[in-house]
Backbone as a chain_set.jsonl record, in Angstrom:
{"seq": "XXXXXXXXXXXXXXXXXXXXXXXXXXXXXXXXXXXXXXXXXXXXXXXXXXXXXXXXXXXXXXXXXXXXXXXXXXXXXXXXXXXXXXXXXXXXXXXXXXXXXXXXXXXXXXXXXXXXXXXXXXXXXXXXXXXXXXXXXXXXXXXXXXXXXXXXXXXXXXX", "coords": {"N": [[0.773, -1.205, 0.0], [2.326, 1.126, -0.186], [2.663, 4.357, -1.43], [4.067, 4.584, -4.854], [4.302, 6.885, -6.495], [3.682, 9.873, -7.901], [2.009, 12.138, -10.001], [1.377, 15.409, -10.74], [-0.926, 16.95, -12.885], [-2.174, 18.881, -13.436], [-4.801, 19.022, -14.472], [-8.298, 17.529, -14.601], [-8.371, 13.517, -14.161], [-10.17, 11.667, -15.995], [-10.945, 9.22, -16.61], [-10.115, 5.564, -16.863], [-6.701, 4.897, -16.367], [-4.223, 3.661, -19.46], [-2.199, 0.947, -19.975], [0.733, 0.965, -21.44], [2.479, -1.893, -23.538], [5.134, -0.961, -23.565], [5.265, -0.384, -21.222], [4.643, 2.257, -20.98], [2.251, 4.752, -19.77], [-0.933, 5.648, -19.808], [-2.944, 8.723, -20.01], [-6.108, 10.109, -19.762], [-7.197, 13.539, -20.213], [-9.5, 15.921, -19.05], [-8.917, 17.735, -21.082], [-6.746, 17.042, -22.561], [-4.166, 14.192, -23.4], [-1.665, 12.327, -22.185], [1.421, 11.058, -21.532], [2.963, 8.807, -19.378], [6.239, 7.864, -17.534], [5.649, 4.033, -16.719], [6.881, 3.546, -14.319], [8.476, 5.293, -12.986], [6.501, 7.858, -12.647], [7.369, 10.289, -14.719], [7.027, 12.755, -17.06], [6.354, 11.702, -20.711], [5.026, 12.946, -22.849], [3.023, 14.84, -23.939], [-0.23, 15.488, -25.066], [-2.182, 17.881, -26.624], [-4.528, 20.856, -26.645], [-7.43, 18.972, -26.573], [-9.722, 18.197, -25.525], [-10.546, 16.234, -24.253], [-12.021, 14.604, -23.106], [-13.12, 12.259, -23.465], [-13.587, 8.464, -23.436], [-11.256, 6.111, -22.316], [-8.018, 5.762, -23.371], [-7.5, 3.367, -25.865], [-4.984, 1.165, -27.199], [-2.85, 0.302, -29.942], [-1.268, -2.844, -31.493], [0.87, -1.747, -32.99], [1.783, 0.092, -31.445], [0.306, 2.649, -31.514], [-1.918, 4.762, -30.184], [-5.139, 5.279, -29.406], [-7.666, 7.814, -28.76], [-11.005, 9.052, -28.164], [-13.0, 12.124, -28.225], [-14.129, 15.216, -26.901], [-14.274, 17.011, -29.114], [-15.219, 15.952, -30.845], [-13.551, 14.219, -32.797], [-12.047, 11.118, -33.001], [-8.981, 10.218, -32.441], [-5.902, 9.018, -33.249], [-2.569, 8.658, -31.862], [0.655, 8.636, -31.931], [2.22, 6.264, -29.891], [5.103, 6.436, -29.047], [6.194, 9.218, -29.402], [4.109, 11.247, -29.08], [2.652, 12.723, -31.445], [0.282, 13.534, -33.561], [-1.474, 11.25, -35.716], [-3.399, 10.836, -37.143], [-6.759, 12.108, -37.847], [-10.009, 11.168, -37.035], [-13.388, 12.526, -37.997], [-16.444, 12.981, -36.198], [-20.245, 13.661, -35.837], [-20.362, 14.454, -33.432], [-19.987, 14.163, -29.872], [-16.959, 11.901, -29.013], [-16.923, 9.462, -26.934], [-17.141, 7.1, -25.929], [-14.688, 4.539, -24.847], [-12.559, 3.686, -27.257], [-12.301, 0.926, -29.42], [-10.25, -1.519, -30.635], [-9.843, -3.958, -33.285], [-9.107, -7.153, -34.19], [-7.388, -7.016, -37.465], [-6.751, -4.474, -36.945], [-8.684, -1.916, -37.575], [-10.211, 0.524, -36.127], [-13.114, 0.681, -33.728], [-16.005, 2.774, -32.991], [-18.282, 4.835, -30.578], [-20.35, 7.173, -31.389], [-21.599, 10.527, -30.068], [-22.8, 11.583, -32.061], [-25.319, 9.73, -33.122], [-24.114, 7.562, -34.115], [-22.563, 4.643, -34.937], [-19.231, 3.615, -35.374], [-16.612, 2.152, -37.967], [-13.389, 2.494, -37.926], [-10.513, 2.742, -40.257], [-7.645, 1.604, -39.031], [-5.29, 2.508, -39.76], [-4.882, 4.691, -41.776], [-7.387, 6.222, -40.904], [-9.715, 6.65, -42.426], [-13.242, 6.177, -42.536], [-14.489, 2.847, -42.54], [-16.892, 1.943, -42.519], [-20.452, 2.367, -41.309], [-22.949, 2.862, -39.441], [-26.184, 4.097, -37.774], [-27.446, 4.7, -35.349], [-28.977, 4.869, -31.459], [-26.611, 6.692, -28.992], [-23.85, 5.257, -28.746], [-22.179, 2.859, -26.211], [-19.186, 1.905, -24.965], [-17.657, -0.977, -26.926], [-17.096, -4.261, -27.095], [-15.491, -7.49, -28.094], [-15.942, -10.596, -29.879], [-14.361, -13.699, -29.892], [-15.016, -14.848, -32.052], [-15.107, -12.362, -33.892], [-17.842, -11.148, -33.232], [-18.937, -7.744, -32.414], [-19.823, -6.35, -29.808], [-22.21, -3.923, -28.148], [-24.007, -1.892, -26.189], [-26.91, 0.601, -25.587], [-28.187, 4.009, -25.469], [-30.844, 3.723, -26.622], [-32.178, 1.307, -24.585], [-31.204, -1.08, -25.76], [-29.243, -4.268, -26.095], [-26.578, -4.822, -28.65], [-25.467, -6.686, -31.604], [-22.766, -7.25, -34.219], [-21.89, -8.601, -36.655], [-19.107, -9.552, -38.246]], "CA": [[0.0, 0.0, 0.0], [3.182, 2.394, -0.209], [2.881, 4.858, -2.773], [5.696, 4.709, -5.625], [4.958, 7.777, -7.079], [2.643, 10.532, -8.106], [2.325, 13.42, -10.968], [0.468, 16.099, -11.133], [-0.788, 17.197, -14.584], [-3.32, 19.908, -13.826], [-6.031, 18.799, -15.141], [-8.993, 16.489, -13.633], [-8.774, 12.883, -14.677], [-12.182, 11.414, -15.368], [-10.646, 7.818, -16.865], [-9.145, 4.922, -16.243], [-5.19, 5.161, -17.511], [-3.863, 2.226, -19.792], [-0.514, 0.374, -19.696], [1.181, -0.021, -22.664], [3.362, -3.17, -23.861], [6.459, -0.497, -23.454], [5.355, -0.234, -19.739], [4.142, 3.923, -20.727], [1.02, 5.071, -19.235], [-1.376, 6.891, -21.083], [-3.536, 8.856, -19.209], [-6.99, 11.467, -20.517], [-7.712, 14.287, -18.416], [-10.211, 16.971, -19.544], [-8.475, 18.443, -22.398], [-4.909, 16.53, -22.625], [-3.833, 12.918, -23.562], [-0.516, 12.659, -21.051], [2.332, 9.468, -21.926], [3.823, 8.724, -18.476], [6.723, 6.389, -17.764], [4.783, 3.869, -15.555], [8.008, 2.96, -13.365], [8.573, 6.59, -12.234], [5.558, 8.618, -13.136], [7.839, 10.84, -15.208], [5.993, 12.637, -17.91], [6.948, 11.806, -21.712], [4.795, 13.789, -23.915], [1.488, 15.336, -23.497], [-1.062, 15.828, -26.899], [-3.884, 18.564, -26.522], [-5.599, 20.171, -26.023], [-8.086, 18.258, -27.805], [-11.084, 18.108, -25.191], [-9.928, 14.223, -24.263], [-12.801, 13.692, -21.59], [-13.976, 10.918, -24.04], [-13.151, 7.377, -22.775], [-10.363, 5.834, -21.796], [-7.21, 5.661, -24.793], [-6.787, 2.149, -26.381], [-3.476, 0.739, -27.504], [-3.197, -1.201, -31.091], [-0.73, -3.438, -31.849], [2.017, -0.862, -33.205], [1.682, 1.18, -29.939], [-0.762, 3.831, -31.685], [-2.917, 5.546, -29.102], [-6.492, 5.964, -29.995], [-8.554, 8.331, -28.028], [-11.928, 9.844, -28.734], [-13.033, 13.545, -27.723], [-15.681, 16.157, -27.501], [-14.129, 18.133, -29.955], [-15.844, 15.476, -32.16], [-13.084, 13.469, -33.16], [-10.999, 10.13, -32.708], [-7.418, 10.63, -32.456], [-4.2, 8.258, -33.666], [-1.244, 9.276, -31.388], [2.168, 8.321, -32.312], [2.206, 6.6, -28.694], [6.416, 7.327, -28.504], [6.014, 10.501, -29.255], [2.85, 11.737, -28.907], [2.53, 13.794, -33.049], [-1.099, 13.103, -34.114], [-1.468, 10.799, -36.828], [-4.765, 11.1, -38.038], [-8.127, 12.525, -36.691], [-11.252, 11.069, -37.954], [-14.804, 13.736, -37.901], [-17.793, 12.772, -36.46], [-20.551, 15.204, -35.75], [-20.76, 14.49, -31.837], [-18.508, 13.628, -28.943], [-16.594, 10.405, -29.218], [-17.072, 9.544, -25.007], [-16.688, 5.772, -25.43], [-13.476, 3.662, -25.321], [-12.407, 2.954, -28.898], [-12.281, -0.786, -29.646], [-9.354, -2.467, -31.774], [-10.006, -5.009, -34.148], [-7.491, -8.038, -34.943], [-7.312, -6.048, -38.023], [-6.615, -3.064, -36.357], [-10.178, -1.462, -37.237], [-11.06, 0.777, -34.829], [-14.899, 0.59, -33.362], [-16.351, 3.476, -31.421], [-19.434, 5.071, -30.962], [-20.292, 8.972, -31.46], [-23.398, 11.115, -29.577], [-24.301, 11.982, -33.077], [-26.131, 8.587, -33.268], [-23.641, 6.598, -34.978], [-21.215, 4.065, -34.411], [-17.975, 3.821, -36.602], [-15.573, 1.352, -38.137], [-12.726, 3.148, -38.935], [-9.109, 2.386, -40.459], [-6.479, 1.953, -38.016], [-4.05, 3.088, -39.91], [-5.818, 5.812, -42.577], [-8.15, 7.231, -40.448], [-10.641, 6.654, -42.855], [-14.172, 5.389, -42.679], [-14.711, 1.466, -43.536], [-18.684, 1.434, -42.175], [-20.963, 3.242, -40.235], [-24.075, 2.631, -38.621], [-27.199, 4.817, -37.301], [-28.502, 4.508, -33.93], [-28.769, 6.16, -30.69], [-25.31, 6.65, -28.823], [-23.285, 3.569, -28.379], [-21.241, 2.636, -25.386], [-17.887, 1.303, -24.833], [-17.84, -2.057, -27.123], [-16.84, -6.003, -26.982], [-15.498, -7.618, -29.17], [-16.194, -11.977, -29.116], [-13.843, -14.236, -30.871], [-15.349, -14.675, -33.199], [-15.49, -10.7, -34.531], [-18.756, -10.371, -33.278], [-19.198, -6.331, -31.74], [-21.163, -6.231, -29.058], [-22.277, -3.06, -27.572], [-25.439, -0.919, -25.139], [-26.989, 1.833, -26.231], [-29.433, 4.773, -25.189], [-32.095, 3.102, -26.64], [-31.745, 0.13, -23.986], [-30.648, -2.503, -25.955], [-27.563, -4.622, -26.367], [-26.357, -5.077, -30.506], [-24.16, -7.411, -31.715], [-22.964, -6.766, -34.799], [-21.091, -9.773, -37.132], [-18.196, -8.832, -39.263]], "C": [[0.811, 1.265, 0.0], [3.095, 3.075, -1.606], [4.18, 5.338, -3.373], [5.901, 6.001, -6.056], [3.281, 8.56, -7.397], [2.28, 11.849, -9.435], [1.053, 14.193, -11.35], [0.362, 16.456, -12.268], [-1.863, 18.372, -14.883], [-4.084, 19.882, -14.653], [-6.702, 17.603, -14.08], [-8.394, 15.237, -14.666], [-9.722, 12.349, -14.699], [-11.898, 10.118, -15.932], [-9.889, 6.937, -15.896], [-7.307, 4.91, -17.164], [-5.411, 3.484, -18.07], [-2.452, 2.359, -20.369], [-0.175, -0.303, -21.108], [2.158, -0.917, -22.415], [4.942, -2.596, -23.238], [6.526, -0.095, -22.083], [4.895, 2.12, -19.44], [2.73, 3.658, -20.49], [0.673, 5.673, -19.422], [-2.676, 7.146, -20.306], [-4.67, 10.221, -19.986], [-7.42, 12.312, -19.615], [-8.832, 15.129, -19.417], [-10.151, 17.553, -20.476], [-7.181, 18.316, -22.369], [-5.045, 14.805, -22.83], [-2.217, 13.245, -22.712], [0.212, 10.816, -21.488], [2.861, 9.913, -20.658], [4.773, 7.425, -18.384], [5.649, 6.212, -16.352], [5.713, 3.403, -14.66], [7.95, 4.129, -12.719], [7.437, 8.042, -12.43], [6.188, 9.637, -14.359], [6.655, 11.424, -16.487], [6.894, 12.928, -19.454], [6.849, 12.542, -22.675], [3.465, 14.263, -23.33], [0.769, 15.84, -25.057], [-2.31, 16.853, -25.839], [-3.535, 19.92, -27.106], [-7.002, 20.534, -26.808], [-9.997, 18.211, -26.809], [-11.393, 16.416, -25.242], [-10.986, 13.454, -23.257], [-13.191, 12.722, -22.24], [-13.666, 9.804, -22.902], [-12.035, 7.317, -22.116], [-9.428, 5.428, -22.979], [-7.289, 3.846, -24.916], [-5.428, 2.287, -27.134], [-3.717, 0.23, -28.543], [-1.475, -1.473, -30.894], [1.031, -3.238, -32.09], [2.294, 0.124, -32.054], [0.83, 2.327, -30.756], [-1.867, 4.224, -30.466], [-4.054, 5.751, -29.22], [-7.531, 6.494, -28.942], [-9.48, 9.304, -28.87], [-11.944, 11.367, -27.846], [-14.204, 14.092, -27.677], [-15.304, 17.185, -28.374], [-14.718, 17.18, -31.312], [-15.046, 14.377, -32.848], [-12.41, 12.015, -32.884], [-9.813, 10.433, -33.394], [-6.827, 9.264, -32.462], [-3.437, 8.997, -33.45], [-0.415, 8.287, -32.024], [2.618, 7.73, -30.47], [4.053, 7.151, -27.944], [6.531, 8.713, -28.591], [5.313, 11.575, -29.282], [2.088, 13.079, -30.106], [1.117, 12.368, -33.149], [-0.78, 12.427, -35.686], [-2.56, 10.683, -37.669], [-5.825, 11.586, -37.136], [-9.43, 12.453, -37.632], [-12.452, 12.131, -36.843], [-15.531, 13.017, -37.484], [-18.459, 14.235, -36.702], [-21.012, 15.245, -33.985], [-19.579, 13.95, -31.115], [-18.624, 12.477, -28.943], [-16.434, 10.407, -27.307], [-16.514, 7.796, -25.07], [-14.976, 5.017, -26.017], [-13.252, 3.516, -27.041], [-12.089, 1.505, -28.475], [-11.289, -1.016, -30.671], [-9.61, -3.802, -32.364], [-9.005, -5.787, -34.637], [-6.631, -7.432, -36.257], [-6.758, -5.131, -38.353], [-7.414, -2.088, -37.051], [-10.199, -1.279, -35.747], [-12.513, 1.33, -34.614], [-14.822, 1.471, -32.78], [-17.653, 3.936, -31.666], [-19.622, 6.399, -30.93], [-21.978, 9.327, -30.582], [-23.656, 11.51, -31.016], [-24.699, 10.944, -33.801], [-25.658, 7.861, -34.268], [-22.746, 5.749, -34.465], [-20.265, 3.399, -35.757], [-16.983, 2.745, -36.895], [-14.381, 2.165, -38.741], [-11.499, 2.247, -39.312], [-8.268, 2.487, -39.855], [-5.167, 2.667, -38.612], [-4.241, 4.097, -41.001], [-6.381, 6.376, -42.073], [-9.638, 7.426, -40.843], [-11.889, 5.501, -42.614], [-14.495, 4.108, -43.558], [-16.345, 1.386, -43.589], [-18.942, 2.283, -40.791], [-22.54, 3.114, -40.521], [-24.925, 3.914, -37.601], [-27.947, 4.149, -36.555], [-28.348, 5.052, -32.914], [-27.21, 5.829, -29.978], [-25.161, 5.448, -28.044], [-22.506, 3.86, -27.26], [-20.034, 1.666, -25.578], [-18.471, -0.292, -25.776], [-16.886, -2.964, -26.901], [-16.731, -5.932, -28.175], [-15.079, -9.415, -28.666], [-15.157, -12.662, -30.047], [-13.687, -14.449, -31.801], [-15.687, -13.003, -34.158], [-16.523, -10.44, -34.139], [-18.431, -9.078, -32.253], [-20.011, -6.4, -31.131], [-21.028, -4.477, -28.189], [-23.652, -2.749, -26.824], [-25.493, -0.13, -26.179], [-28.543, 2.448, -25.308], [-30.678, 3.891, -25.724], [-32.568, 1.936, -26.171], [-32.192, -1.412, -24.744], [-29.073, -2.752, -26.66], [-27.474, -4.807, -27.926], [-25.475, -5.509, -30.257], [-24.071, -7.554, -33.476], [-21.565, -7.668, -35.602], [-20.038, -9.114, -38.244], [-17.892, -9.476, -40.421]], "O": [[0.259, 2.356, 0.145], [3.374, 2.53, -2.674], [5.047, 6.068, -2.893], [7.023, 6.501, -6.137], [2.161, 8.079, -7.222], [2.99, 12.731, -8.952], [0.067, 13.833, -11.994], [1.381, 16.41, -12.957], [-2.304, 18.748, -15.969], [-4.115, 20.673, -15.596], [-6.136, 16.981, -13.182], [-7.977, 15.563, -15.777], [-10.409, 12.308, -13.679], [-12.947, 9.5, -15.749], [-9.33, 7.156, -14.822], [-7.047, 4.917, -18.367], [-6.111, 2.559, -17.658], [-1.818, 3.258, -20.919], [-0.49, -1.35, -21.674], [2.744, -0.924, -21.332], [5.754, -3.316, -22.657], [7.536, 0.446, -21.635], [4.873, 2.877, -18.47], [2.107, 2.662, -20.86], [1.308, 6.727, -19.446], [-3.423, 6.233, -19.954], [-4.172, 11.138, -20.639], [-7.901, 12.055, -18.512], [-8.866, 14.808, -20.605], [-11.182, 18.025, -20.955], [-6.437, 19.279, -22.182], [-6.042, 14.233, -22.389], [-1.749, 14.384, -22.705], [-0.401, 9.762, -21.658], [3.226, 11.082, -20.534], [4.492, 6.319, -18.844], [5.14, 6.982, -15.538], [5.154, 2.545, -13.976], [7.273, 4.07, -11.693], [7.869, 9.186, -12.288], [5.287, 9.847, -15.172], [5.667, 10.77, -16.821], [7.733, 13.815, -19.612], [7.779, 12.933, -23.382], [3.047, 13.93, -22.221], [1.347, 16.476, -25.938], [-2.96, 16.609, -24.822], [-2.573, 20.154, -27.838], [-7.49, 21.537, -27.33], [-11.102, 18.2, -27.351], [-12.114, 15.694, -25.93], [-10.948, 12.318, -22.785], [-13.836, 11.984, -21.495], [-13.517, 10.095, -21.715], [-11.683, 8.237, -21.376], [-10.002, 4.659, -23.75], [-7.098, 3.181, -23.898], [-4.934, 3.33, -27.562], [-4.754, -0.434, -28.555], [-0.651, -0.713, -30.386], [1.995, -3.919, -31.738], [3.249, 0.899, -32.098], [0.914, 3.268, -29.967], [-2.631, 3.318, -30.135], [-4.159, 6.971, -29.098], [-8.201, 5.683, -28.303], [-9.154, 10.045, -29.797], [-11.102, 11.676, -27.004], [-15.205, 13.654, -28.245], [-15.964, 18.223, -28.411], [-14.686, 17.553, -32.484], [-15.704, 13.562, -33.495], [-12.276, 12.219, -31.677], [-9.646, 10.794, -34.559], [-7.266, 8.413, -31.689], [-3.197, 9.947, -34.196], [-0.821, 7.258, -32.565], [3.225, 8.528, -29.756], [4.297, 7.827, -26.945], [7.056, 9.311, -27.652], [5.755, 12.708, -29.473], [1.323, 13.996, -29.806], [1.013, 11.156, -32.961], [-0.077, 12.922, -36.566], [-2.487, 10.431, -38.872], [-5.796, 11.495, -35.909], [-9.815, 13.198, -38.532], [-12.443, 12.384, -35.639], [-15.634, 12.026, -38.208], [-18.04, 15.276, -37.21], [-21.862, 15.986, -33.491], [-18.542, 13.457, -31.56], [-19.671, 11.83, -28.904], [-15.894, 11.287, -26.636], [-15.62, 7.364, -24.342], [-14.403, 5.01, -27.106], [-14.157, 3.169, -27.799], [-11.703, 1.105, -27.376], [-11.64, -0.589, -31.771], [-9.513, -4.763, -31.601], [-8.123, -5.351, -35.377], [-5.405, -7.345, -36.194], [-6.32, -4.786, -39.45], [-6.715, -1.089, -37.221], [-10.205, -2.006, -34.754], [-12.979, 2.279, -35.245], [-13.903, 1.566, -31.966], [-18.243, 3.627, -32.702], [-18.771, 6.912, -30.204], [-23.021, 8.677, -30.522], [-24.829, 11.806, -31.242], [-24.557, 10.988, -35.023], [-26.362, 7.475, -35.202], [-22.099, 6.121, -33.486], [-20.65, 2.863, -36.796], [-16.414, 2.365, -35.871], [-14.387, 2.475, -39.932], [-11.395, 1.133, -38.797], [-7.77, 3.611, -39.916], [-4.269, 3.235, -37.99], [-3.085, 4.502, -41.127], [-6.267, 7.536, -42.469], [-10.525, 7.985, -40.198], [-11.686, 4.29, -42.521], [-14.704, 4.098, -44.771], [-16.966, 0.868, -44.518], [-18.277, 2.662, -39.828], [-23.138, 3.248, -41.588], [-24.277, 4.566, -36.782], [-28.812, 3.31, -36.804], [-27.52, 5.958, -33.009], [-26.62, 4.814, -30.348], [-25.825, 4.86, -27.19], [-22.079, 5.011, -27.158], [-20.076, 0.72, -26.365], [-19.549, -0.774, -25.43], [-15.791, -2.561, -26.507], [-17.194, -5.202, -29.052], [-14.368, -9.728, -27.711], [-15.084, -12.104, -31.141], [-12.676, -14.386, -32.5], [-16.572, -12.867, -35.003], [-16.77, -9.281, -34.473], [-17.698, -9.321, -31.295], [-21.131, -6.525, -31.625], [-19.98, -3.996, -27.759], [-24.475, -3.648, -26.994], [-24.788, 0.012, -27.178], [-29.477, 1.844, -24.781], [-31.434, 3.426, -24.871], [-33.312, 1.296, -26.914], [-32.979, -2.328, -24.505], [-28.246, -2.087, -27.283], [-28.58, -4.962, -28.443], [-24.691, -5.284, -29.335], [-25.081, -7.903, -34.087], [-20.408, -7.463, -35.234], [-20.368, -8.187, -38.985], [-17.169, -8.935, -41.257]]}, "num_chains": 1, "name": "protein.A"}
């Protein structure tokens, strides 16, 4: 229960952080994406400010960073050095987790009543779907997408 370490970053956080493969810690506060080492809190880079209260960042494969926003978009960090690599449009705040796809398709869902397949590595739209705002999704072995939604029910959604 001893604490190792601590860093302030002035800002609230309203997520949970996530631990990449390289042991950095990627953390969303209010309007900042923040790379910490996770051994010494140290801080590596910081991206904003983008209006990051969305979810919580996912990791793909290559270490890319993907966090949504209320400035409307999903973001591809560069997670070593935190230079934006793409930023796909909705027309509402991206709030839920992004989802990675074996693929590397990333799933998320937007408040302006859609939910998105995009290109992990383009940026660009593969498919997109109309319904009310999606929450954080699953994803089953088999590719199926499962997600909630405002209009209380669960979707699952075969690839």
């Amino acid at each position: 229960g001893a604490k190792k370490w601590s860093q302030a970053i002035a800002d609230t956080v309203h997520n949970s952080p996530v631990l990449g493969a390289n042991g950095t810690l990627y953390v969303t506060s209010a309007n900042k994406v923040f790379a910490l080492d996770g051994a010494t809190g140290t801080q590596q880079w910081v991206f904003g400010s983008i209006a990051a209260g969305g979810g919580s960042p996912s990791i793909g494969d290559d270490g890319t960073v993907y966090v949504g926003a209320y400035d409307h978009n999903l973001y591809a960090l560069d997670g070593v050095t935190g230079k934006k690599k793409w930023a796909f449009q909705t027309k509402g705040w991206v709030t839920a987790n992004p989802l990675i796809g074996a693929d590397g398709t990333v799933y998320v869902g937007s408040r302006d009543m859609s939910f998105y397949a995009v290109d992990g590595v383009t940026g660009k739209a593969k498919w997109v779907t109309k319904m009310h705002w999606a929450s954080a999704a699953a994803m089953g072995v088999d590719g199926t997408i499962y997600f909630g939604s405002f209009d209380k029910n669960v979707y699952a959604f075969g690839l």
